[in-house]
py3Dmol code that shows the C-alpha trace and the ligand (Angstrom):
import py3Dmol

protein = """\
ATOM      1  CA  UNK A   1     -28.211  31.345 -12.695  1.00  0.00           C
ATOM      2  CA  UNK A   2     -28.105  29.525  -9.189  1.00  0.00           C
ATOM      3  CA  UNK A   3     -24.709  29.812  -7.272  1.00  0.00           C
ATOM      4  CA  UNK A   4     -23.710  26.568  -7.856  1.00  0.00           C
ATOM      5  CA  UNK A   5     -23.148  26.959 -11.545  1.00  0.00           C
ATOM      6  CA  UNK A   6     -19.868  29.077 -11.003  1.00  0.00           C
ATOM      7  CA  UNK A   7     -18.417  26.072  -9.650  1.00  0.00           C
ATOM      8  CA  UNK A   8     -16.717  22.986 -10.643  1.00  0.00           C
ATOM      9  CA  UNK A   9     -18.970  20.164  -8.794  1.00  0.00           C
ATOM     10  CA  UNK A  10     -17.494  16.439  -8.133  1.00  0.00           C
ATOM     11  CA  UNK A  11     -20.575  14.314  -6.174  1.00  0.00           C
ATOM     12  CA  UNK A  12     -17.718  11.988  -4.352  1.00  0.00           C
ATOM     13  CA  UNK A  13     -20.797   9.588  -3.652  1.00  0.00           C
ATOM     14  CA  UNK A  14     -23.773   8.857  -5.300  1.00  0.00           C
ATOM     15  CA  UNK A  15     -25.499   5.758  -6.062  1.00  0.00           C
ATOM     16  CA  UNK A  16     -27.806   4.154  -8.993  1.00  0.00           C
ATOM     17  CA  UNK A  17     -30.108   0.865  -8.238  1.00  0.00           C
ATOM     18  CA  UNK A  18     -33.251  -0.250  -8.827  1.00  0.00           C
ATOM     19  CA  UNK A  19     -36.037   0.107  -6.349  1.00  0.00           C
ATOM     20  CA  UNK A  20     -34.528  -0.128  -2.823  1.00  0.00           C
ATOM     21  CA  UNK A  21     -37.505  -0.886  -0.632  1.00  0.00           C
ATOM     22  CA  UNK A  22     -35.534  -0.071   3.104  1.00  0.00           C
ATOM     23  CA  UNK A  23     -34.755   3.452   1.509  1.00  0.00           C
ATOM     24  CA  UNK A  24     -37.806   3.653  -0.719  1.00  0.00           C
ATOM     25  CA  UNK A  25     -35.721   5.124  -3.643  1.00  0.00           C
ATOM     26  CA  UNK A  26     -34.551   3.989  -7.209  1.00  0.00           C
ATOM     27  CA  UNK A  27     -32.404   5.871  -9.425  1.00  0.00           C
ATOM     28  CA  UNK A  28     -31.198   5.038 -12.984  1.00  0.00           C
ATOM     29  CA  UNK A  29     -28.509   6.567 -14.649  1.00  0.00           C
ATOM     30  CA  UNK A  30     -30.438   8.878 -16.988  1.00  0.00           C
ATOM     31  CA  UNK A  31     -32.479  10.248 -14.080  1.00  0.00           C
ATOM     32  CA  UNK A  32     -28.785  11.200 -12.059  1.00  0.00           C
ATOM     33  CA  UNK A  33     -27.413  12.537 -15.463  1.00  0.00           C
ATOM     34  CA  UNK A  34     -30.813  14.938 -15.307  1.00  0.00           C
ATOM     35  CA  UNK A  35     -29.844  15.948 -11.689  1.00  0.00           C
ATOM     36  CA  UNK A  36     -26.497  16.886 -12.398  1.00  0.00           C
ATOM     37  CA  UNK A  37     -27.194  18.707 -15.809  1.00  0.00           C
ATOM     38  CA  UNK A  38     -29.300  20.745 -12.959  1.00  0.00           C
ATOM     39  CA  UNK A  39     -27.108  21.063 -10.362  1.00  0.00           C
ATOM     40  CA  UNK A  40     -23.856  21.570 -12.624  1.00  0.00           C
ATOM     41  CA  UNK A  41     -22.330  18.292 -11.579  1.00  0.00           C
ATOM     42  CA  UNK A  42     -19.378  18.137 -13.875  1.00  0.00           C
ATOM     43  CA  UNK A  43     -18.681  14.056 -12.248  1.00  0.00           C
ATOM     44  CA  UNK A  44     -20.193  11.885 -10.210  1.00  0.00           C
ATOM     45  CA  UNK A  45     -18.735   9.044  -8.641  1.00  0.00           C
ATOM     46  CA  UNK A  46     -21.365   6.263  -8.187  1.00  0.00           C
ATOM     47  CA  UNK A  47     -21.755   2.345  -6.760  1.00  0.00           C
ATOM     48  CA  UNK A  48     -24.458  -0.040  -6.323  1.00  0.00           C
ATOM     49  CA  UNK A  49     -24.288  -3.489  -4.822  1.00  0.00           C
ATOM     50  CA  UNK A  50     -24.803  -4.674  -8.443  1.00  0.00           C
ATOM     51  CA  UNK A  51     -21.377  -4.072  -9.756  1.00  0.00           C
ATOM     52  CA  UNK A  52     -22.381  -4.982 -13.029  1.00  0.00           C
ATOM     53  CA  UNK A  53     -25.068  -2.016 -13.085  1.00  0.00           C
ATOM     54  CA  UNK A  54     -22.388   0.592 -12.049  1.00  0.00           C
ATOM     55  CA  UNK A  55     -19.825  -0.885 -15.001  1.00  0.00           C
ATOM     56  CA  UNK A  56     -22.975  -0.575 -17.614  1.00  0.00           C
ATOM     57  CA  UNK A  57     -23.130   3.206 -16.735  1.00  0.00           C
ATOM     58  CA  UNK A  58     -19.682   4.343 -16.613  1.00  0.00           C
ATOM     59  CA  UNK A  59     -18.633   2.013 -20.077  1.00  0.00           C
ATOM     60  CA  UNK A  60     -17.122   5.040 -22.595  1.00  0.00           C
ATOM     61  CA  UNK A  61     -18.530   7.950 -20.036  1.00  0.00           C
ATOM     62  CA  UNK A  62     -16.858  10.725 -18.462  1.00  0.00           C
ATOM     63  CA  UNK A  63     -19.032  12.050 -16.027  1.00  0.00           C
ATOM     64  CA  UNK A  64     -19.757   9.404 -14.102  1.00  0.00           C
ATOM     65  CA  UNK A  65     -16.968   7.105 -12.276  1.00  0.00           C
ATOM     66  CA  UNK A  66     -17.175   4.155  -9.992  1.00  0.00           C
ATOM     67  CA  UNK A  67     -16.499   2.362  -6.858  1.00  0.00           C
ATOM     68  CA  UNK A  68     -16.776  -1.212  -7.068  1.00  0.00           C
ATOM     69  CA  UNK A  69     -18.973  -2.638  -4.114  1.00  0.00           C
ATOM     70  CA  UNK A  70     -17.605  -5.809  -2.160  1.00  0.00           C
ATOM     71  CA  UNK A  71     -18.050  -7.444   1.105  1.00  0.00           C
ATOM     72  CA  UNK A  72     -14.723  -8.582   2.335  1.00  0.00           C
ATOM     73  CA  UNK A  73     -16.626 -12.311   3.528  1.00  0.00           C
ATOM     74  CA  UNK A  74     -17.806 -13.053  -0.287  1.00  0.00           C
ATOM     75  CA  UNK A  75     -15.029 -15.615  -1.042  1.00  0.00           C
ATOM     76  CA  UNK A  76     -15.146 -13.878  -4.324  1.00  0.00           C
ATOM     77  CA  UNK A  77     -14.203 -10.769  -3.349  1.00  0.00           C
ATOM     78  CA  UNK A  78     -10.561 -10.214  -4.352  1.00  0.00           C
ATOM     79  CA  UNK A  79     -11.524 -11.640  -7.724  1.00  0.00           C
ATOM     80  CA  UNK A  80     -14.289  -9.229  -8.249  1.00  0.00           C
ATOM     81  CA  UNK A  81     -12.228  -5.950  -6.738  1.00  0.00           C
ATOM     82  CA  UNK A  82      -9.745  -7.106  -9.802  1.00  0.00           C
ATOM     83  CA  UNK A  83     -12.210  -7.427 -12.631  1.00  0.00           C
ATOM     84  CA  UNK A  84     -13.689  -4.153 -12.168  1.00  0.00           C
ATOM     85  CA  UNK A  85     -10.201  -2.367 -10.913  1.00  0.00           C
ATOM     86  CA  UNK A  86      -8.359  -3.651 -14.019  1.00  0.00           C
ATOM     87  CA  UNK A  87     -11.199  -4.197 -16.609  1.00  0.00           C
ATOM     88  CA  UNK A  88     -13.656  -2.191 -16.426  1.00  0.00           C
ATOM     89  CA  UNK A  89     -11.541   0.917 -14.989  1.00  0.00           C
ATOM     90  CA  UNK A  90     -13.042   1.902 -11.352  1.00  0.00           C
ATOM     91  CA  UNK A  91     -11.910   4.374  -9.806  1.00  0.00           C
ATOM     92  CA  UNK A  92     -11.910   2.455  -5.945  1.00  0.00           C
ATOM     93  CA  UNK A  93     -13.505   0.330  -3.468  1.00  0.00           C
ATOM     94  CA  UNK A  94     -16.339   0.860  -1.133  1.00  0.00           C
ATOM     95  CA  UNK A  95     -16.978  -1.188   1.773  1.00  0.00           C
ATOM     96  CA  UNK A  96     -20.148  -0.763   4.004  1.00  0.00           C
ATOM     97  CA  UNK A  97     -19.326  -3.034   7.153  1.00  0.00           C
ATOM     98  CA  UNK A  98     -22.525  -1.666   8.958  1.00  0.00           C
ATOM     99  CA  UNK A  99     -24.737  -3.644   5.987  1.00  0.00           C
ATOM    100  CA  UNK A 100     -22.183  -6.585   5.942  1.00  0.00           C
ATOM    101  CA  UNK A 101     -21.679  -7.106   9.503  1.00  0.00           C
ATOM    102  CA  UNK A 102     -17.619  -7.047  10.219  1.00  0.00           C
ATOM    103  CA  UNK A 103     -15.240  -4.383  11.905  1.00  0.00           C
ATOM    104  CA  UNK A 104     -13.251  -2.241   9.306  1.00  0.00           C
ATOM    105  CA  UNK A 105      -9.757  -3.356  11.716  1.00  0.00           C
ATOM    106  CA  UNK A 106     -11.063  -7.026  11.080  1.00  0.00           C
ATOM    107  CA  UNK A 107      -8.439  -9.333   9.607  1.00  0.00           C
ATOM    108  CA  UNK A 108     -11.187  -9.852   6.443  1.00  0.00           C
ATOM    109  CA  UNK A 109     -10.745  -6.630   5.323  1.00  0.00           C
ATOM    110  CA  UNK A 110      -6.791  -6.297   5.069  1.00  0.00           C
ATOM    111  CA  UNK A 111      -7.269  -8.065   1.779  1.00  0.00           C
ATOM    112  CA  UNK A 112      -9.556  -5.406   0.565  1.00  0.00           C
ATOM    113  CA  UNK A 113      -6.509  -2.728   1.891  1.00  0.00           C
ATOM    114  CA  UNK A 114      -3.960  -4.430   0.358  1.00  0.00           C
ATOM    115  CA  UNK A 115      -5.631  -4.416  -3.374  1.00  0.00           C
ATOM    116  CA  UNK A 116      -6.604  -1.002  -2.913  1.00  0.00           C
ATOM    117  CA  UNK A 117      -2.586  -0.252  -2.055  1.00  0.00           C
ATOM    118  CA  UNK A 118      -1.625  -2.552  -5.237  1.00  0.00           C
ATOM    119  CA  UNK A 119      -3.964  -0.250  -7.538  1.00  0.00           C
ATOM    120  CA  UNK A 120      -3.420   2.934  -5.440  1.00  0.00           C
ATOM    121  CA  UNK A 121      -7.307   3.602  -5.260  1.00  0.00           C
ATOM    122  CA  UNK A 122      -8.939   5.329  -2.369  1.00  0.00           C
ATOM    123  CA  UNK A 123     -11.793   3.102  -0.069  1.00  0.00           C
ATOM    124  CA  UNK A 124     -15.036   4.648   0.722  1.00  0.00           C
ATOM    125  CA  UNK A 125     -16.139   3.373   4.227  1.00  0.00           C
ATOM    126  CA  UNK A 126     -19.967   4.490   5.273  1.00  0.00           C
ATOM    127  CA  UNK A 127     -19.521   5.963   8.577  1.00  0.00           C
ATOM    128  CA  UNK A 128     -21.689   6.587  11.572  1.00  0.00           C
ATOM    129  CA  UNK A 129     -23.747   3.916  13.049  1.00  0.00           C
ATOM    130  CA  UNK A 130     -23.020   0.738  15.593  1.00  0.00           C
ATOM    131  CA  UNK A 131     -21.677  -1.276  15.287  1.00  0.00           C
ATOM    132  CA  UNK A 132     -19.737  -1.762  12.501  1.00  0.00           C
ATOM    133  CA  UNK A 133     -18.973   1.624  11.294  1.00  0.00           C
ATOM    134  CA  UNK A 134     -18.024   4.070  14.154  1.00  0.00           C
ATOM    135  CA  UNK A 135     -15.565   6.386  13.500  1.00  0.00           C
ATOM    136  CA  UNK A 136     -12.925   5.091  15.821  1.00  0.00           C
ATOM    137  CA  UNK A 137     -13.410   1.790  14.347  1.00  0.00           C
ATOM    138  CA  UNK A 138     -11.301   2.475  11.355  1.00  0.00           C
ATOM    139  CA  UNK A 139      -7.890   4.363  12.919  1.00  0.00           C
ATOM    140  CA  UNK A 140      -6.217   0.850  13.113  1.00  0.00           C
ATOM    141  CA  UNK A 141      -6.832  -0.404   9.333  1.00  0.00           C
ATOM    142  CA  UNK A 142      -5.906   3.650   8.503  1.00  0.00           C
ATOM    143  CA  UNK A 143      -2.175   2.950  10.669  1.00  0.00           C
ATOM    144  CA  UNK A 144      -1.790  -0.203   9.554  1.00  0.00           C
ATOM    145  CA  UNK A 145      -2.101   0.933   5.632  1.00  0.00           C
ATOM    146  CA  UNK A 146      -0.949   4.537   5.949  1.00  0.00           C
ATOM    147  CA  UNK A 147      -0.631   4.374   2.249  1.00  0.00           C
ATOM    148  CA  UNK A 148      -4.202   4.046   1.566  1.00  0.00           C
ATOM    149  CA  UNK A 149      -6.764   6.954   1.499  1.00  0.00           C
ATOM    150  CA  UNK A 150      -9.758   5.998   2.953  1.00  0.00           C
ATOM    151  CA  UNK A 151     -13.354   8.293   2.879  1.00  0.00           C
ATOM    152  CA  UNK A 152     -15.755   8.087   5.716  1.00  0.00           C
ATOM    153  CA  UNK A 153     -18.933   8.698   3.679  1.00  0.00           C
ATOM    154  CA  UNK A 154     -20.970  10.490   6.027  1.00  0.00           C
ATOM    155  CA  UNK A 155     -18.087  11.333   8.702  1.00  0.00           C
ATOM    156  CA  UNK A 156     -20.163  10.273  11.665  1.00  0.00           C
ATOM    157  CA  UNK A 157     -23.537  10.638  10.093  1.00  0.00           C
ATOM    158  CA  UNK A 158     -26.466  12.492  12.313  1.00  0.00           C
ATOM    159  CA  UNK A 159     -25.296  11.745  16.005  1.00  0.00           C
ATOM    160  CA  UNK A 160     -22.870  14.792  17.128  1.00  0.00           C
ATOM    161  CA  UNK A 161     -20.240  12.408  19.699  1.00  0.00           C
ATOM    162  CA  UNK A 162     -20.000  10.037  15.912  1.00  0.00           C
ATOM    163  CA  UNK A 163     -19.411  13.339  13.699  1.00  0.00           C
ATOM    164  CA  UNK A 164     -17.166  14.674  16.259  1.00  0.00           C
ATOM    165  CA  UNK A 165     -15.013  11.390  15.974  1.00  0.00           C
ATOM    166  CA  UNK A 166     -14.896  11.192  12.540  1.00  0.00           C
ATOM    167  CA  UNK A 167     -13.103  14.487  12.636  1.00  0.00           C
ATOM    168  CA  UNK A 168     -10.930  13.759  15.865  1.00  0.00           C
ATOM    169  CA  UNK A 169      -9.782  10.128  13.482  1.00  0.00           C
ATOM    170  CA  UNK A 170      -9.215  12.007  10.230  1.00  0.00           C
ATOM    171  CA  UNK A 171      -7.460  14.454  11.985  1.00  0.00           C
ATOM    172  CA  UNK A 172      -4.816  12.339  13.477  1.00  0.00           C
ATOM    173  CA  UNK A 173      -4.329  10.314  10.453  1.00  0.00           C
ATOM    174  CA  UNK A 174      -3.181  11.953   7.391  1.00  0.00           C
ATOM    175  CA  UNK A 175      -5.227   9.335   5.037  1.00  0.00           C
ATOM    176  CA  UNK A 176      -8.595   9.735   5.961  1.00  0.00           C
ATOM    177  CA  UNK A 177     -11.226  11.668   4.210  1.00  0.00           C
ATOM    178  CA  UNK A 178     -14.463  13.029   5.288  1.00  0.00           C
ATOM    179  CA  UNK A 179     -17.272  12.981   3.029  1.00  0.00           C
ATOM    180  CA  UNK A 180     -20.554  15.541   3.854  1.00  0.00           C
ATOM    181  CA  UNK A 181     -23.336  13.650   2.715  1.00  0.00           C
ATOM    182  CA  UNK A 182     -26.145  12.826   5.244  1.00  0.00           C
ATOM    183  CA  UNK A 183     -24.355  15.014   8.477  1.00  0.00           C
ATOM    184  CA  UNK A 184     -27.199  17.858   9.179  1.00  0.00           C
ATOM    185  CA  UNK A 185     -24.289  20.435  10.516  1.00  0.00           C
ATOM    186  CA  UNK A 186     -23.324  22.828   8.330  1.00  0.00           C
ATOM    187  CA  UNK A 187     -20.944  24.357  11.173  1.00  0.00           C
ATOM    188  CA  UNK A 188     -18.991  20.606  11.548  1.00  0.00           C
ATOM    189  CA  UNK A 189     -17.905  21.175   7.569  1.00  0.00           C
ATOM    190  CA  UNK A 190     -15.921  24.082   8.761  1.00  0.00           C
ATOM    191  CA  UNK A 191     -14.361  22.603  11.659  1.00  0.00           C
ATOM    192  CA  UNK A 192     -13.878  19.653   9.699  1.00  0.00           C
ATOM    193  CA  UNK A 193     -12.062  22.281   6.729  1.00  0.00           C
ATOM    194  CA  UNK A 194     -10.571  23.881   9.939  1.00  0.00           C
ATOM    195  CA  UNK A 195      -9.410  21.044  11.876  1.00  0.00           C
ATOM    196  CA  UNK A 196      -8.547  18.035   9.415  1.00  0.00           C
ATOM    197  CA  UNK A 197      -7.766  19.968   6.594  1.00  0.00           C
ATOM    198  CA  UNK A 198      -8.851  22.040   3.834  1.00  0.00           C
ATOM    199  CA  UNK A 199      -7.499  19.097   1.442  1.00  0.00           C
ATOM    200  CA  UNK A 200      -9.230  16.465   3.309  1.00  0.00           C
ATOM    201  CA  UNK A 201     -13.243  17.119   3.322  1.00  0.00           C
ATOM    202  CA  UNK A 202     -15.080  16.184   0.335  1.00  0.00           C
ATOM    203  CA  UNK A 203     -18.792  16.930  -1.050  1.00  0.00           C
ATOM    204  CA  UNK A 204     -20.943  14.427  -1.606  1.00  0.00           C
ATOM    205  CA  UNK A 205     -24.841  13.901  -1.712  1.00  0.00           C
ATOM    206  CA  UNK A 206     -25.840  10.287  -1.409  1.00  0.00           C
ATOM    207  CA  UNK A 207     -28.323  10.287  -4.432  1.00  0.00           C
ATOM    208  CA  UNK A 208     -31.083   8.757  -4.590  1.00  0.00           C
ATOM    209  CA  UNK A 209     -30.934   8.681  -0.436  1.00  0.00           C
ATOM    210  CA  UNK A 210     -29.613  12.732  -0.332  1.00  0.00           C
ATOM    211  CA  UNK A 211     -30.607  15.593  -2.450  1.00  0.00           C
ATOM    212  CA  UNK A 212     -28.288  18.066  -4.286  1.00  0.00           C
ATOM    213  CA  UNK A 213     -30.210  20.929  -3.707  1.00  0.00           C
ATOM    214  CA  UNK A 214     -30.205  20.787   0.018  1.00  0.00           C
ATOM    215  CA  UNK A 215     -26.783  19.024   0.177  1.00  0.00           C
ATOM    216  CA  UNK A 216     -25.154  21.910  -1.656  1.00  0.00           C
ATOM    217  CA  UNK A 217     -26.849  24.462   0.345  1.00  0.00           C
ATOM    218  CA  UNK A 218     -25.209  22.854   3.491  1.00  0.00           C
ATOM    219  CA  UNK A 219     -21.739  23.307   2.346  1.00  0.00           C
ATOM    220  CA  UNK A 220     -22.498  27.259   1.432  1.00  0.00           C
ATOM    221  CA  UNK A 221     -24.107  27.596   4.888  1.00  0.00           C
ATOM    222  CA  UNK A 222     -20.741  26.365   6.050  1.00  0.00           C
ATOM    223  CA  UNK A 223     -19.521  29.429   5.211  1.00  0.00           C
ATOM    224  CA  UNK A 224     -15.956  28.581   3.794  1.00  0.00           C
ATOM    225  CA  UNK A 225     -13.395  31.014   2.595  1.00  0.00           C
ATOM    226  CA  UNK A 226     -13.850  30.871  -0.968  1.00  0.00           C
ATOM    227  CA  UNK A 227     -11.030  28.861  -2.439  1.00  0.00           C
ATOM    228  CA  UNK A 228     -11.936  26.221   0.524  1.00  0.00           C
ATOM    229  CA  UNK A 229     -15.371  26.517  -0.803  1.00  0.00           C
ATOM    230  CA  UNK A 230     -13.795  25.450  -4.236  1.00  0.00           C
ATOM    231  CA  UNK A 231     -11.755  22.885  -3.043  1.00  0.00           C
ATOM    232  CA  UNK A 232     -14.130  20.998  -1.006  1.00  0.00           C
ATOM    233  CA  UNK A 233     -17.134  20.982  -4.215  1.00  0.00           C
ATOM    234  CA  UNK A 234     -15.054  19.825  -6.508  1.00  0.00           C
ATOM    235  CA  UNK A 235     -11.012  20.495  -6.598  1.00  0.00           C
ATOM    236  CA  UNK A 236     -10.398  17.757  -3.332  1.00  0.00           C
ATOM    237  CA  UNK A 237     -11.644  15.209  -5.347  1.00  0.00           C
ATOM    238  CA  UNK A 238     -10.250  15.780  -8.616  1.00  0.00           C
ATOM    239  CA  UNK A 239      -7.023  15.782  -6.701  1.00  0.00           C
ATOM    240  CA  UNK A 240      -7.526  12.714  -4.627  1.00  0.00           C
ATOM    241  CA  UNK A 241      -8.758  10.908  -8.298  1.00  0.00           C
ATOM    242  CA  UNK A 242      -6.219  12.565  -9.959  1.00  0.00           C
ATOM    243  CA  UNK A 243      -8.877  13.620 -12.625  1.00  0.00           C
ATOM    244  CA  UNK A 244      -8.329  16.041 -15.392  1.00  0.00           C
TER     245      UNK A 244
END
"""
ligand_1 = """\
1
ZN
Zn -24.383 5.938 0.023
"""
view = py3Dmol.view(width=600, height=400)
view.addModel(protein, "pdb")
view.setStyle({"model": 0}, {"cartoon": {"style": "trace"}})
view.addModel(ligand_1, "xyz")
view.setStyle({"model": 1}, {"stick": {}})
view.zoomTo()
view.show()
């Protein structure tokens, strides 16, 4: 028995795609159901640029849930956030401005805001590089749709001053989320518990790009009170997803 099987595991953020040669990873859906049979995932929300891909996987399944993947210059981009919102039954949007070159407080992306208020989904933002996606770079699209919860995947990725202002943003606006894939410091998932909110931080491993194993040992290194512990592997999101 490993320590993670006495909890109750949401991955926030995961991905499946075919051979990605800038990462140098693939990962189909049978090979992530194998990793979280072994890691006692009990969901795992996942996205890939191929939309259609992600909507294959998650068809009639309940332990994996999806994003739907749009850049806010395709002209068909409200019209694709619909299909897969209404149709196919995502569970929200995620936006990576760093890949698709715009500012999150760009007018392009208000669209993207205002579907994700009609549907009351949460967006997932990557966070931490120039750029397009430093922290402080999303407080005005946060203010300007206080209704909708937005997730900085990463929150500030590896450079401290980015990590540091992902927490310093979430922390003076009630609808962002942090996510703890990819940031190597154990000791900025407590602050971030501390500071933003026990509510507010999320676990998350980035697969096929992160690794549970190491990903969940992170968060325990943290060193959380126990219920915080609970609430940040799995109970945050189930809340924020309103999942049974
Ligand atoms: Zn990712």
């Amino acid at each position: 028995m490993n320590w993670w099987d006495r909890y109750y595991i949401i991955d926030a953020h995961a991905h499946i795609c075919p051979r990605d040669d800038l990462f140098g990873v693939s990962m189909t859906a049978d090979e992530l159901r194998r990793l979280m049979r072994r890691y006692n995932y009990s969901k795992c929300i996942i996205m890939s640029r191929d939309n259609a891909l992600v909507a294959r996987a998650v068809r009639g399944s309940r332990d994996l849930l999806a994003h739907v993947w749009v850049n806010p210059k395709d002209d068909r981009c409200i019209e694709t956030l619909r299909t897969y919102l209404k149709k196919e039954g995502f569970i929200g949007i995620k936006l990576h401005p760093l890949f698709d070159g715009y500012l999150p407080y760009q007018q392009i992306v208000y669209p993207v805001a205002a579907i994700a208020e009609e549907f009351d989904v949460p967006i997932q933002f990557h966070c931490g590089h120039p750029p397009f996606s430093l922290p402080w770079s999303f407080e005005p699209l946060a203010r300007e749709f206080p209704k909708v919860k937005m997730i900085l995947i990463h929150m500030g990725h590896g450079h401290i001053v980015y990590i540091n202002g992902a927490i310093e943003v979430a922390e003076r606006n009630p609808n962002i989320y942090l996510e703890t894939s990819g940031m190597p410091m154990h000791t900025k998932i407590k602050e971030a518990v501390e500071r933003v909110g026990r509510d507010r931080v999320l676990y998350g491993d980035d697969i096929p790009c992160g690794y549970p194993s190491w990903e969940l040992e992170k968060v325990k290194a943290a060193n959380l009170k126990e219920d915080d512990l609970r609430r940040v592997l799995g109970e945050n999101a189930k809340k924020l997803y309103n999942l049974e």
